[in-house]
N, C-alpha and C positions, 0 to 999 in steps of 0.2 A: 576588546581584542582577545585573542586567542591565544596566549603566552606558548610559545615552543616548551618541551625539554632539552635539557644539552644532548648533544646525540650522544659523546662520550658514554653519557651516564645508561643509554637505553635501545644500545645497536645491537643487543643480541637476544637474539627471539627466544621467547621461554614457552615452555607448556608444560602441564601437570594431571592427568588422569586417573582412575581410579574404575574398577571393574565393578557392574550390574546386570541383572536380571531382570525383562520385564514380558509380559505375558500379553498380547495383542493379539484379539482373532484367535484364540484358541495357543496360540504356538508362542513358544518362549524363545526369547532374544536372548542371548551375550553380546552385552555390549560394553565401551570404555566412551566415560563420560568427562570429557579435558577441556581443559580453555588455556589458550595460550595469545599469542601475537607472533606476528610475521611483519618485517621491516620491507618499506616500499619505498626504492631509490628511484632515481632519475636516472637521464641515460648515462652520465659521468660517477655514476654509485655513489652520486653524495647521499643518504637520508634524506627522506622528509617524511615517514611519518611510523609510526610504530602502529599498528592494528590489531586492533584485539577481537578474539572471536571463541566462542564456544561449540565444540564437536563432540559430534554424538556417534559414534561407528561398530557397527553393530560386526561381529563376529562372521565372514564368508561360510558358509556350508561345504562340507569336503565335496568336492566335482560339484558345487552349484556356481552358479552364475556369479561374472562380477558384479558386486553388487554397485548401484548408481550412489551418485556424491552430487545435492542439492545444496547450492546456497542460495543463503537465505539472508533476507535485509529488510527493515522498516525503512520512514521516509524520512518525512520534514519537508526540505533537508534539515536534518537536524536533530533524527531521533535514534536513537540507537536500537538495538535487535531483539530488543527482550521478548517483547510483544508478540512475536511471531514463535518466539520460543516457548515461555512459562507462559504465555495465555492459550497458546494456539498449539503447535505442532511437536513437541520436543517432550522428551520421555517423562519430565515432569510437568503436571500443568495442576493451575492453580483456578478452579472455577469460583467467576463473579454471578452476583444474583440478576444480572443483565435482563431487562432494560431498566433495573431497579437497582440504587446507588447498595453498594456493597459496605456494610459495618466495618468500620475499622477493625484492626490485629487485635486478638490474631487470625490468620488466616487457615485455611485448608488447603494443600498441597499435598500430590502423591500423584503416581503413577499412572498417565495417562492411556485409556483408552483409546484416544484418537489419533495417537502420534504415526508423523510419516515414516519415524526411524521402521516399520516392518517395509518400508517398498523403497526405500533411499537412507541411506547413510546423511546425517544434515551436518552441517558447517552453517554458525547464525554468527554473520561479520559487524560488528557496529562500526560504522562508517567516520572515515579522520571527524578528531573533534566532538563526536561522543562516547559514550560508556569510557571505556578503560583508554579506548584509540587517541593520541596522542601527535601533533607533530612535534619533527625534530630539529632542534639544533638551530640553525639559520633559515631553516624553510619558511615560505612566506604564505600567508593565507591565501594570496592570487595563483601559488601553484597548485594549491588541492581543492578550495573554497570553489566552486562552478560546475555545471553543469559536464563539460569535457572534462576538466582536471581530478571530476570523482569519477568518473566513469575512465580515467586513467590508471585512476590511484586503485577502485575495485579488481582491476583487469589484474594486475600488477600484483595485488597480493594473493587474486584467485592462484594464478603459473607460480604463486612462489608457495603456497599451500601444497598444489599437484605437484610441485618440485619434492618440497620437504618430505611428505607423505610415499609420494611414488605411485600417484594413484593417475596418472596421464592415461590409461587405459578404459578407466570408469566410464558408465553412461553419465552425463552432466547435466545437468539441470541447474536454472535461474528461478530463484520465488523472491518476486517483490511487491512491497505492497506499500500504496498510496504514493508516493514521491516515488519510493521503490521500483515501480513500477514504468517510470520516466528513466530509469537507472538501467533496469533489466534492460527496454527497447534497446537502449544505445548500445547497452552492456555486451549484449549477445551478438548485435553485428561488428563489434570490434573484437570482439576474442574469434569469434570467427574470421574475419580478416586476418588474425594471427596464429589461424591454425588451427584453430581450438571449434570444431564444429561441437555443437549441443542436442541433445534429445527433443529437451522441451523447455518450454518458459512457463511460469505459472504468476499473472498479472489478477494482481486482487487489489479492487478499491483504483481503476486506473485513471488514470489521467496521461497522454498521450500530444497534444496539439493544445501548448498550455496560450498559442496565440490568441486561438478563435475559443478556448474557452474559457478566458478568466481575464479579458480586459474587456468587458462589457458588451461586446459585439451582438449581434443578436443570438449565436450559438452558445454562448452561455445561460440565454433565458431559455432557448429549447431542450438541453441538455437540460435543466433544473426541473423543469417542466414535468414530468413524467414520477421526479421525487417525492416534489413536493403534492402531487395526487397521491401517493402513497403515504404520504403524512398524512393527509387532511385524513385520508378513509380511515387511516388507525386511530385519531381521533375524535373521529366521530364528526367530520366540518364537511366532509364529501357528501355531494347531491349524485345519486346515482340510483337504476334500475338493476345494476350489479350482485350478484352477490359472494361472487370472490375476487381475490384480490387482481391475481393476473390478466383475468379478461377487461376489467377496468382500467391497469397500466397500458394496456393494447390498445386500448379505445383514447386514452392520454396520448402516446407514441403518436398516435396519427393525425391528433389536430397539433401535438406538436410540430410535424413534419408540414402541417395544411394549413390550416386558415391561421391557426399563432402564428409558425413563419412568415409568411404572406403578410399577415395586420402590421408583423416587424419591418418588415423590408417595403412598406409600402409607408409607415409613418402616417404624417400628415394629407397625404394623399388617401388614405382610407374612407371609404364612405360613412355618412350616420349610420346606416343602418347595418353595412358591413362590423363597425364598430361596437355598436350595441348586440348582435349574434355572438363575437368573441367574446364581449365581456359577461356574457351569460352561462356562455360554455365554458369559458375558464373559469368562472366562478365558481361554475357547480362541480369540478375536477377538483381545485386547491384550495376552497372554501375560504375564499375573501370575498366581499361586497365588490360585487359589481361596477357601483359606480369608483370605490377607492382603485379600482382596477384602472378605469380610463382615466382617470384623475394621473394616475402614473405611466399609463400608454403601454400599460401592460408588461412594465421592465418593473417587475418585483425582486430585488437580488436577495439573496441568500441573507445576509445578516436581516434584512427588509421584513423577510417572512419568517423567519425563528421568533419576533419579538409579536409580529403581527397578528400570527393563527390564534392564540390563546392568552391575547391582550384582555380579553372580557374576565378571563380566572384568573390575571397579574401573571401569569407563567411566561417563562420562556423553552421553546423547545432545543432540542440538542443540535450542535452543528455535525457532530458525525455517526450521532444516531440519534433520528427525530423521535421517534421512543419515549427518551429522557425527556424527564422536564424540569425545570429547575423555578421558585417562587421568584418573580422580579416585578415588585412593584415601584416607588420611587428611589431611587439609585444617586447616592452622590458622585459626583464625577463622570463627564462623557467623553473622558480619554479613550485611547487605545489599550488594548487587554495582548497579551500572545496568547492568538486562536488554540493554542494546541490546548489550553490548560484553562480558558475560559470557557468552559463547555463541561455541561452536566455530565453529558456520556462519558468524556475522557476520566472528569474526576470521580465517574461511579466506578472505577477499577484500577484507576490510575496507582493509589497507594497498594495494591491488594499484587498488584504483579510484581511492584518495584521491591515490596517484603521481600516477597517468596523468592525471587529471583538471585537477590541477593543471598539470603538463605542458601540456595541452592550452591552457590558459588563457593561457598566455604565449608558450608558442613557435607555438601555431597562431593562435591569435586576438590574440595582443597584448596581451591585459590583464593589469595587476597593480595592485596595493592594499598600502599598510600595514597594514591590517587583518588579522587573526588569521584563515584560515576554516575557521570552526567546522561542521562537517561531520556530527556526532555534538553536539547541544548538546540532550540530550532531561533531564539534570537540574537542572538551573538553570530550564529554562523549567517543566516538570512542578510541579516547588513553588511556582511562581504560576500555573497554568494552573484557570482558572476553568471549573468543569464543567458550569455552567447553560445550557440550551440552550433557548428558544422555538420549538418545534413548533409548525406550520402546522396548526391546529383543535383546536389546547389553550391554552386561556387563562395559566394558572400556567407560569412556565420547569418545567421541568424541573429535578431534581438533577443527574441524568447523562441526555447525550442519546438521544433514539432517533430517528435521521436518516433512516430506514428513512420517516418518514410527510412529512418535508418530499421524498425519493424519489417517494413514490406522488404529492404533490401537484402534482409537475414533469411526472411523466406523465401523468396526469390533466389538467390546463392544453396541455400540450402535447405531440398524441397523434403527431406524428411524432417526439419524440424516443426513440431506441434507446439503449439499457442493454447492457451485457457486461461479465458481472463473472465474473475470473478466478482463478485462484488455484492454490497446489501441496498435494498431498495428504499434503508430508509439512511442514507450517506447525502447530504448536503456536500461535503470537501471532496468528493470527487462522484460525481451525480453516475449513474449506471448507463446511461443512457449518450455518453458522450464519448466513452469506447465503439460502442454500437455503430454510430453515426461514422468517430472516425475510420476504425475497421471497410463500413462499406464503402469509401472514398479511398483505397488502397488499390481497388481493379486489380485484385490479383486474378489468376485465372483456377476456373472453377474446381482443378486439380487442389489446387492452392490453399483456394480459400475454407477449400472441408480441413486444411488444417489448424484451423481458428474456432477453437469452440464458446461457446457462453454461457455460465452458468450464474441468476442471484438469487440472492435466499431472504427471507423475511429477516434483517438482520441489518447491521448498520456499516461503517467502515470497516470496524473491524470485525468484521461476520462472523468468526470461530469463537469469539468471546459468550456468543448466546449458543447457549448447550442444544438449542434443537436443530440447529445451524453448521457446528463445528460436527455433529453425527452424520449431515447426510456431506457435508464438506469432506470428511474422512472416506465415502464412502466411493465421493465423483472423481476425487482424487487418486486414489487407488489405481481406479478404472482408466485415469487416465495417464500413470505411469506405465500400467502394461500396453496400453498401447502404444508409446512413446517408445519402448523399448522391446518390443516385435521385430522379429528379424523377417 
């Protein structure tokens, strides 16, 4: 369980900043670098939860433009926002040796080149129940713990940020990534139903329609499908006449879409010989044995194939960047692990952000807490995380969401908002390939849909962590705040 604070003790929102300089692109920022929290009531103003976030606001230009206000948020559910900050986008960043585990502290940190503060002012929220975020008093985990209830509880503290700040007039932007990203879709058509239309959303690492892709259906072996080809060829398991990476993923995509589908959806009804084509062509894409293929009918899941590819060297590959590889040969205990933290990739930079970050938090900005901060709190909240989700033109909630159609109904509502959803092709936890898929199942109209861009990078979940990645990430990005923001 998730122990409240009393609210007595934590109903009045604090912040604390401190002014810097940083040089991006030639040109120098002034900016104030704060973290504070904002309390998020109900509709009778009781409390329920304290929210903690860190702001980066870089100083307006006399007679320039107002500048845009991005927030920004990790997944899980369960992880709070560092990640996106000191790995990724935020005026300090801390580089790992990605896709290569990073030596313990101490670290290197300092003044990021890549940061979005030159094209948006950022606000990184950690979401109720991680980092510093807190609930309150009598609040119960079924009011914030779910899919709706955080995407109430986000709305909620963004109008009380715009409140406190005064910044209602900003161009607005959503970045979320991985869960985040299940967050922003909802996120944007409900602040927009409340008023609050948006620039743009920036979906990295997505996942979207978590029906058809994560209870075994066949769209989770198509969606994985095009990954795990991108694995194998980095390690060297792909049979191909290729010799780059992208036109090989292209040729993956469409026996995805073809004869894998089709072998899926037809089962036991598949011919011998229809069967033995698949299992050759899959073979030679994701570099498993053939027959071990039909042996499992060609549903290889994701944990199935991390242990499998490079079973012959004892390794295991990374769940959120296949990249990583980690020694596993006989292993006591075949329990359950939490994915977030059982994984090479994670733990090759896992302690290297959570240093710095913290770092960051005291000696640059001043702030500190008795509070624990939970950085990685995806199990505790998971076993109360309520999966019913009310889709925008479906009466009944939902079991599990598909946020993919409160998306289409935010673009739809409002046809200048822009979409770019990103991602690394070598991500097992949220495959690139099932944005894609969802996206062309939307029938927007073709006005519409040019405002949904795509961009992946040789890189894993979390793409900006690999420095040749977060450079041209910096660069797509840019490019696609000013157009976001074109009058």
């Amino acid at each position: 369980m998730t122990e409240p604070i009393p609210a007595d003790s934590a109903t009045s929102e604090t912040f604390t900043s401190r002014r810097y300089q940083i040089t991006v692109g030639g040109s120098t920022l002034a900016y104030s670098a704060g973290a504070g929290t904002v309390i998020v009531r109900d509709d009778e103003q009781r409390p329920l939860a304290s929210v903690f976030y860190t702001s980066y606001i870089a100083d307006r230009l006399d007679g320039g433009p107002v500048r845009p206000v991005t927030f920004l948020f990790n997944g899980g559910p369960g992880s709070a926002s560092l990640w996106l900050n000191i790995g990724g986008f935020g005026p300090k960043r801390t580089p790992t040796n990605t896709p290569q585990a990073t030596p313990p502290a101490p670290y290197l940190s300092g003044d990021n080149p890549h940061t979005l503060l030159s094209a948006s002012d950022l606000v990184f929220i950690d979401a109720p129940g991680t980092g510093y975020s807190r609930l309150l008093g009598d609040a119960e985990e079924s009011e914030v713990f779910g899919v709706d209830q955080d995407v109430d509880a986000f709305a909620k503290a963004i109008t009380r940020w715009l409140t406190l700040t005064n910044r209602w007039n900003a161009p607005r932007f959503l970045f979320g990534e991985s869960y985040g990203t299940t967050r922003a879709s909802a996120l944007v058509h409900r602040l927009q139903n409340q008023g609050l239309d948006f620039n743009g959303v920036v979906l990295l690492s997505t996942v979207l329609n978590w029906g058809e892709s994560n209870l075994g259906g066949p769209r989770e072996y198509i969606n994985l499908l095009p990954s795990y080809a991108a694995t194998a060829w980095y390690h060297g398991k792909a049979r191909t006449t290729h010799t780059a990476l992208e036109p090989f993923l292209a040729e993956a995509r469409e026996f995805a879409q073809g004869p894998f589908a089709e072998a899926l959806l037809r089962g036991d009804l598949l011919s011998g010989a229809q069967e033995d084509a698949v299992a050759q062509q899959l073979s030679a894409l994701i570099g498993l044995d053939a027959d071990y293929l039909k042996t499992h009918h060609f549903r290889i899941g994701m944990e199935q194939y991390r242990y499998a590819l490079l079973a012959d060297e004892g390794k295991v590959i990374g769940r959120f960047d296949t990249r990583f590889t980690a020694e596993h040969q006989y292993v006591v205990g075949n329990g359950s692990h939490d994915p977030a933290t059982d994984d090479a990739a994670t733990a090759g930079v896992n302690s290297a952000h959570l240093s710095t970050y913290r770092t960051h938090l005291v000696d640059d900005i001043g702030y500190t807490s008795e509070l624990h901060y939970r950085h990685l709190h995806n199990m505790p909240i998971a076993r109360a995380w309520d999966w019913k989700h009310k889709a925008p033109g479906i009466d009944a909630p939902q079991l599990v969401p598909d946020v993919s159609l409160d998306l289409s109904a935010a673009v739809r509502r409002n046809p200048n908002l822009k979409v770019y959803v990103m991602g690394g092709f070598y991500d097992l936890a949220t495959p690139f390939f099932g944005p894609e898929l969802d996206v062309a199942h939307l029938y927007l109209a073709p006005s519409l849909r040019e405002n949904i861009r795509f961009t992946f990078y040789e890189s894993g979940h979390m793409t900006f962590v690999d420095e040749r990645a977060v450079e041209r990430m910096k660069s797509d990005l840019d490019a696609f705040y000013l157009d976001a923001t074109a009058r």
